[in-house]
C-alpha positions as CSV (number, residue, x, y, z in Angstrom):
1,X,0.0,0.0,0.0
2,X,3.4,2.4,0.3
3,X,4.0,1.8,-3.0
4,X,1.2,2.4,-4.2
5,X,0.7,6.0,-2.0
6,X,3.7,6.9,-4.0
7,X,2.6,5.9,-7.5
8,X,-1.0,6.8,-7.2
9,X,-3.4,10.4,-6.9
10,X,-5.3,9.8,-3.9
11,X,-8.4,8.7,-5.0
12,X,-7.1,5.5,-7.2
13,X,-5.1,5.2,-4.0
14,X,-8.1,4.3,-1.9
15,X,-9.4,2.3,-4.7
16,X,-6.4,0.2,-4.5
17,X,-5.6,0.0,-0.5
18,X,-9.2,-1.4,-0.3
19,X,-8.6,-4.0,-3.2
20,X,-5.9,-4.8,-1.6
21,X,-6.9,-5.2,1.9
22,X,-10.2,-7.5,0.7
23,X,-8.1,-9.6,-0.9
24,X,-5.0,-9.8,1.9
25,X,-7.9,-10.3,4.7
26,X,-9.6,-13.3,2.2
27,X,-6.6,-14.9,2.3
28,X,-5.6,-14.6,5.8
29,X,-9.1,-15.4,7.5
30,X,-11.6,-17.1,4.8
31,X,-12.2,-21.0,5.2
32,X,-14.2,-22.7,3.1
33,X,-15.3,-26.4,4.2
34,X,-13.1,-25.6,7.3
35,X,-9.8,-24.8,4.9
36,X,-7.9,-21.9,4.3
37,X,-8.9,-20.2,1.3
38,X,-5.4,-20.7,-0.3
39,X,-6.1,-24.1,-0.6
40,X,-9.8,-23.4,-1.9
41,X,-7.5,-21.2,-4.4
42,X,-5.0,-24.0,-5.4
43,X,-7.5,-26.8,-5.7
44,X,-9.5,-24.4,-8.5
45,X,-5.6,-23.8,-10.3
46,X,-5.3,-27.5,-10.2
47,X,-8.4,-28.5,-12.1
48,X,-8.9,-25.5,-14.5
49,X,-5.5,-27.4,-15.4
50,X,-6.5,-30.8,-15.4
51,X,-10.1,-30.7,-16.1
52,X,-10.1,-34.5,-17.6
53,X,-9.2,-35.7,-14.7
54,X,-11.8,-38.3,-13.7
55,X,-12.2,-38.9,-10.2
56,X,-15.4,-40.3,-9.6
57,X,-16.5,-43.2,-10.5
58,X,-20.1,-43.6,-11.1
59,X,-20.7,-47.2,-10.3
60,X,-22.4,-48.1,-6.3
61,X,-19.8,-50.9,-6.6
62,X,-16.4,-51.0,-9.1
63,X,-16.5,-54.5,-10.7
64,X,-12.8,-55.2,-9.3
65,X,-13.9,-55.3,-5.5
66,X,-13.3,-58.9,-4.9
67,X,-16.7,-60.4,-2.4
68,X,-19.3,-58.7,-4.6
69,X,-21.9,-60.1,-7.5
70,X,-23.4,-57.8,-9.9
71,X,-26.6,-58.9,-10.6
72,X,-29.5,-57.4,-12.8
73,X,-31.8,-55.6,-9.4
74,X,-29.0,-56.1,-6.4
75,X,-25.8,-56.3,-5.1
76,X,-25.3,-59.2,-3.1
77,X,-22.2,-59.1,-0.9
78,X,-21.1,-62.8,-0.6
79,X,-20.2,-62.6,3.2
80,X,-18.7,-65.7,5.9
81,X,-20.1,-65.3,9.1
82,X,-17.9,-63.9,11.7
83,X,-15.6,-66.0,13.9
84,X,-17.2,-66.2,17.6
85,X,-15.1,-64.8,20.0
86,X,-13.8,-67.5,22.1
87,X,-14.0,-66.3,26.3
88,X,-11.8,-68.2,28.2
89,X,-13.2,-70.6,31.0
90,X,-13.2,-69.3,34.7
91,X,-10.8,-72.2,35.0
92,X,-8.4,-70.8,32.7
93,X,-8.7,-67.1,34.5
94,X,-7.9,-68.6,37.6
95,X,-4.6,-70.1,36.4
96,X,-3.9,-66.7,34.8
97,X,-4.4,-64.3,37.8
98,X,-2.1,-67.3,40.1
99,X,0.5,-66.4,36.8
100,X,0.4,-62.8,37.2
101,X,0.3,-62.7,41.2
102,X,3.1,-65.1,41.3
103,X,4.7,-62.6,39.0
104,X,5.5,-65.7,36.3
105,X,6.4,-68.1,39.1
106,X,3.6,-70.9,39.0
107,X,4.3,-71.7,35.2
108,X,0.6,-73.0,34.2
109,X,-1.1,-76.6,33.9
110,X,0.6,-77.2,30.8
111,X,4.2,-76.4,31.6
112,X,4.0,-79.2,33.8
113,X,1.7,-78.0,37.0
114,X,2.7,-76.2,39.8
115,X,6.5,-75.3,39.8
116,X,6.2,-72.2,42.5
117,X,9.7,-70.6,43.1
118,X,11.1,-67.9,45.5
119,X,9.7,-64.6,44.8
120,X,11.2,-61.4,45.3
């Protein structure tokens, strides 16, 4: 805007600061979509370049997804049913919490039964 104070009469002066400080305090404090506006800027550059660029593709489905039929009315996802979660016994939690307050000391049923040493 000092530049332009010394270039300028007065009036184109204002004209100019004002131009200048819309488009300075777009820059600085728009968002669009939660963005800065440089990016909203940038992302316009980039496809006025490249408008052929195909992004999206207007199938529900792409043929290539592995697990899915195309039929005529529906897609049918071809699904196995999930593996059941396995709990241990209260047996087994027993012989875990004796591990842990033993601090590894009683080794377990299958390491050959109770083999309790010195703890610390």
């Amino acid at each position: 805007m000092g530049i332009s104070y010394k270039i300028f009469d007065f009036s184109l002066f204002l004209t100019v600061s004002v131009l200048t400080l819309i488009i300075t305090g777009t820059f600085a404090f728009a968002r669009i979509n939660g963005r800065p506006f440089h990016f909203f800027v940038l992302n316009i550059t980039q496809t006025l370049k490249r408008p052929k660029l195909r992004v999206w593709y207007n199938e529900f489905f792409p043929p290539e997804m592995e697990g899915y039929e195309m039929n005529e009315k529906e897609i049918i996802k071809q699904t196995s049913l999930p593996a059941k979660k396995i709990e241990p016994s209260l047996s087994r939690l027993a012989e875990l919490s004796l591990m842990v307050d033993t601090r590894g000391g009683y080794g377990g049923e299958e390491d050959g039964g109770t083999k309790i040493t010195a703890v610390r």
